[in-house]
C-alpha positions in Angstrom: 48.0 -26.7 28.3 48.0 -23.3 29.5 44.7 -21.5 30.8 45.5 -18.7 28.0 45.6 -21.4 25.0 42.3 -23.0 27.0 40.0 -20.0 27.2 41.3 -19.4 23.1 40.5 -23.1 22.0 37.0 -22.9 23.9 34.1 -22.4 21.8 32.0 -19.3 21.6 28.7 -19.5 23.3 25.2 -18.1 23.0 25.7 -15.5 25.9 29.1 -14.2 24.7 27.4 -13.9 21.4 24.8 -11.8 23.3 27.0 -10.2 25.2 29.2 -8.8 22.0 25.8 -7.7 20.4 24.7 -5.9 23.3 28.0 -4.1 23.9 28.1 -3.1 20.2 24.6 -2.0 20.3 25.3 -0.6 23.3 28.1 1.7 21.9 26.3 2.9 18.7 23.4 3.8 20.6 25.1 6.1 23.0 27.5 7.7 19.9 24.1 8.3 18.1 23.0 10.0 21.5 25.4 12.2 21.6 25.1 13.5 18.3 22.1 14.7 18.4 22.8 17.0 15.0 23.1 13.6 13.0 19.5 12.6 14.1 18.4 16.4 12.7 20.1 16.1 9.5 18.6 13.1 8.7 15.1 14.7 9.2 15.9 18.1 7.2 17.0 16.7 3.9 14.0 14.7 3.4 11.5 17.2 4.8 13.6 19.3 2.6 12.3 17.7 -0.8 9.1 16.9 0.7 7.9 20.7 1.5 9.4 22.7 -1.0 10.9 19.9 -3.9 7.2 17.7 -3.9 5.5 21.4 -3.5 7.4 22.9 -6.6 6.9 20.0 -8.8 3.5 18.3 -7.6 1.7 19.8 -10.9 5.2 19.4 -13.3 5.4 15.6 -12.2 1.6 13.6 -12.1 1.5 10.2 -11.3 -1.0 7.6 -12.6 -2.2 5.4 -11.2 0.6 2.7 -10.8 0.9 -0.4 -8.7 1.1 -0.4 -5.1 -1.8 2.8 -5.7 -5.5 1.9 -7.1 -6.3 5.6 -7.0 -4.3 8.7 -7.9 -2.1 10.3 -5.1 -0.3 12.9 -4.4 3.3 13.3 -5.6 4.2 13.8 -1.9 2.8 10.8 -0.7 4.5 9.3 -3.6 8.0 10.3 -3.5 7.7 9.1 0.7 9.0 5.8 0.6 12.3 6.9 -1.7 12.8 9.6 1.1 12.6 7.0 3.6 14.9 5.0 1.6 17.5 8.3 1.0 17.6 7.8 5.1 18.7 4.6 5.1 20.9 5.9 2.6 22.7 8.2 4.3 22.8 6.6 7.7 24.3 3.5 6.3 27.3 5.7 4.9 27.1 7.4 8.0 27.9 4.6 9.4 30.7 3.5 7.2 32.3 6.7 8.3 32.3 6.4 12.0 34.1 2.7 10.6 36.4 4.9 8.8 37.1 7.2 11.9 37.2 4.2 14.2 39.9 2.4 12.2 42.0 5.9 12.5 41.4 6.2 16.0 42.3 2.6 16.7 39.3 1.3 18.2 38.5 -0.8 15.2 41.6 -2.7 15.4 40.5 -3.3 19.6 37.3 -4.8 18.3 38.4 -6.8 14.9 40.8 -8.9 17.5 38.2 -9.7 19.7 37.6 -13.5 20.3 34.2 -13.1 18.4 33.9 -14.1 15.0 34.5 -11.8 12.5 31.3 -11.7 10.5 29.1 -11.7 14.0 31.2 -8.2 14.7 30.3 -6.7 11.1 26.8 -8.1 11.5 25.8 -6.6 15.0 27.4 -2.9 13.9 25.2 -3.2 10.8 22.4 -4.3 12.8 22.9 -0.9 15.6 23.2 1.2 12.2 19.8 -0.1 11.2 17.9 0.1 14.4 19.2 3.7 14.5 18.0 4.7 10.8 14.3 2.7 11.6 14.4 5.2 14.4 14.9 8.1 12.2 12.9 6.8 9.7 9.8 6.3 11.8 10.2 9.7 13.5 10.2 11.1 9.8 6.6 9.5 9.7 5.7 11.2 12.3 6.3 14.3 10.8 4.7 13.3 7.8 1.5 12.2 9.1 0.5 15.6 10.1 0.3 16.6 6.4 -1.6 13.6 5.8 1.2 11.6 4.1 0.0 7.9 5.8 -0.7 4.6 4.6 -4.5 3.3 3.5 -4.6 1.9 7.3 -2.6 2.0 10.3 -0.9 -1.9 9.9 1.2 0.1 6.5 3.5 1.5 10.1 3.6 -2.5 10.7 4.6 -3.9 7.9 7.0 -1.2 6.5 9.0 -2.5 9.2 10.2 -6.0 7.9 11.3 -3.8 4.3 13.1 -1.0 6.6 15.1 -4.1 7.7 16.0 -5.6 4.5 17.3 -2.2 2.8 18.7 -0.5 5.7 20.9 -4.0 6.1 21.8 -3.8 2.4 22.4 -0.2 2.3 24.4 -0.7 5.5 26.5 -3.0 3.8 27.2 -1.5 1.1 28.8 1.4 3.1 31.2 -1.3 5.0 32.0 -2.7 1.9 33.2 1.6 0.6 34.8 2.1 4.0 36.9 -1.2 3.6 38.1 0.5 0.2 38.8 4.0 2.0 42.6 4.5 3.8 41.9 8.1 4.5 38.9 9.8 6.5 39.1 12.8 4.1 38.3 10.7 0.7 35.4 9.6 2.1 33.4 12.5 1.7 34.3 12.0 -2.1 33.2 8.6 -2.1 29.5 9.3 -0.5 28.6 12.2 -3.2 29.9 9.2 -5.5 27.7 6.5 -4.8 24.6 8.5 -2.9 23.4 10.6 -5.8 24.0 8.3 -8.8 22.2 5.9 -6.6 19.3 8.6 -5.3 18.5 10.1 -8.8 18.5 7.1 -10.8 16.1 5.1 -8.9 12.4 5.3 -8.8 12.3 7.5 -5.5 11.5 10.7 -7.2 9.4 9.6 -10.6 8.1 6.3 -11.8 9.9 4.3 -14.0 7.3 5.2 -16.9 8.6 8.3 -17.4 12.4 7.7 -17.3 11.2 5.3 -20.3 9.6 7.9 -22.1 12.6 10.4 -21.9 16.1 8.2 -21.6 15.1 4.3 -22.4 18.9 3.4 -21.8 18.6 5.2 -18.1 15.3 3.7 -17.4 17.6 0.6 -17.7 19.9 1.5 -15.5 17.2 2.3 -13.0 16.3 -1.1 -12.9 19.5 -3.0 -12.1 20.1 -0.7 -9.4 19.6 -2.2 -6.0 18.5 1.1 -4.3 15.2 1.1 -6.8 14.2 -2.3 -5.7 14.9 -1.2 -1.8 12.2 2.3 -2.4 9.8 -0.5 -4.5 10.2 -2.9 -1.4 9.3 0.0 1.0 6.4 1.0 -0.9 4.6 -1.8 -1.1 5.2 -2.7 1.7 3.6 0.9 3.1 1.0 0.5 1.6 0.6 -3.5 3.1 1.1 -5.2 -0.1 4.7 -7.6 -1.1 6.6 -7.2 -4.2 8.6 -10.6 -4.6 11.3 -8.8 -7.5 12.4 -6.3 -5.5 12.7 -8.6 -2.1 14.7 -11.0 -3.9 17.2 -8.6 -5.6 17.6 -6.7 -1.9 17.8 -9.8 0.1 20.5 -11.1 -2.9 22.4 -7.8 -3.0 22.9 -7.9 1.0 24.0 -11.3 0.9 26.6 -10.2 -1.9 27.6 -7.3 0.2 27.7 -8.2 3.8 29.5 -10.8 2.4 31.9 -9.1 0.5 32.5 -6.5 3.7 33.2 -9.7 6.1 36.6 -10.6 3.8 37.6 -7.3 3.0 37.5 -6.8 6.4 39.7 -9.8 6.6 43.2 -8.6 7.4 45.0 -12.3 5.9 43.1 -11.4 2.7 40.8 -8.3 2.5 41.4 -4.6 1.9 43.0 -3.9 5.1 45.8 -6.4 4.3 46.5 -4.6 1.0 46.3 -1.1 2.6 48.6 -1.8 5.3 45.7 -1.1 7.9 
């Protein structure tokens, strides 16, 4: 047996497996470092709806008192954990289009071939994109903590971090599972404004679900069954230290169905890149 067919037959271990996730981690980290205008664009849009969107409408758009809240707030402090979702939103497709560039470029096909599994290569770029939008999404906290936009007491920074980890791995998913379906760099753009806004506007990020009842019944329904509602509900219970089961069993479900669904379309004996000639 020859040392080539040796080292291909012998099993992966835990180091190489830490090894691969550092590298990968590694790489995203020092792409995100160097653009440093992606880090700034994902703090002006949603300090953009929170000063002069959540300004405009605070008196136009009341909330009651509705669970996580025992008290009325503000509409800003309301509408915070949907713009912390719209983050992981748009870093996940983000994401999905340095994917897109890197399977132009060639330096997807370089990593796809490597001896690590396949899944454990989708799963530790999803993971770098997620780490990369808690860090955004913490730094937007910051930000909103000067206008007095914070939790009822300090553990809500805690234990928003276990639901920042849920969604931003389903919203990360999601965007492998587009880029998979994408051949050319230039469609993706078409794709995003696609999914992103449907997704954005009808969710509960920027009204409660009361009120799309009372004006649209059939669109309050579709706000339901839409994953990115039960990712802002997860975050804002979980802001405000409290757990809402629903929505953590229809996130942790959907990124099951679509990490899954992104490991065999990125599959070249089966997948989307087989069918695309990729």
């Amino acid at each position: 047996m020859s040392a080539v067919a040796f080292s291909a037959r012998r099993p992966f271990g835990v180091s190489a497996y830490l090894v691969c996730l550092q590298g990968i981690v590694w790489r995203e980290s020092l792409r995100f470092l160097h653009q440093r205008e992606r880090f700034v664009s994902a703090l002006v849009r949603p300090l953009v709806w929170l000063f002069i969107f959540a300004a405009g409408f605070r008196q136009t758009l009341g909330i009651s008192i509705i669970p996580p809240y025992e008290t009325y707030v503000l509409y800003e402090v309301y509408i915070t954990p949907g713009l912390i979702a719209m983050i992981q939103l748009f870093n996940g497709m983000q994401s999905s289009l340095s994917m897109v560039y890197d399977r132009e470029m060639g330096s997807m096909r370089m990593l796809l071939v490597s001896p690590a599994p396949r899944w454990f290569l989708l799963l530790s770029k999803l993971l770098a994109g997620v780490a990369v939008s808690i860090l955004q999404v913490y730094a937007y906290l910051v930000i909103a903590w000067f206008w007095e936009i914070e939790p009822p007491s300090w553990w809500g920074y805690l234990t928003i971090l276990p639901a920042l980890v849920l969604s931003g791995l389903m919203l990360g998913s999601l965007g492998m599972v587009l880029s998979s379906l994408i051949k050319e760099l230039e469609n993706f753009a078409g794709v995003m404004n696609f999914v992103i806004f449907p997704m954005f506007f009808a969710s509960s990020a920027l009204y409660p679900l009361w009120r799309v009842q009372e004006g649209s019944p059939w669109l309050a329904t579709v706000c339901e069954f839409n994953p990115f509602t039960h990712a802002v509900e997860l975050i804002r219970f979980a802001f405000w230290g409290k757990f809402e089961p629903l929505s953590f069993a229809v996130v942790l479900g959907c990124t099951v169905v679509f990490l899954g669904a992104a490991v065999v379309a990125y599959d070249p004996a089966r997948g989307m890149l087989m069918r695309r000639g990729a």
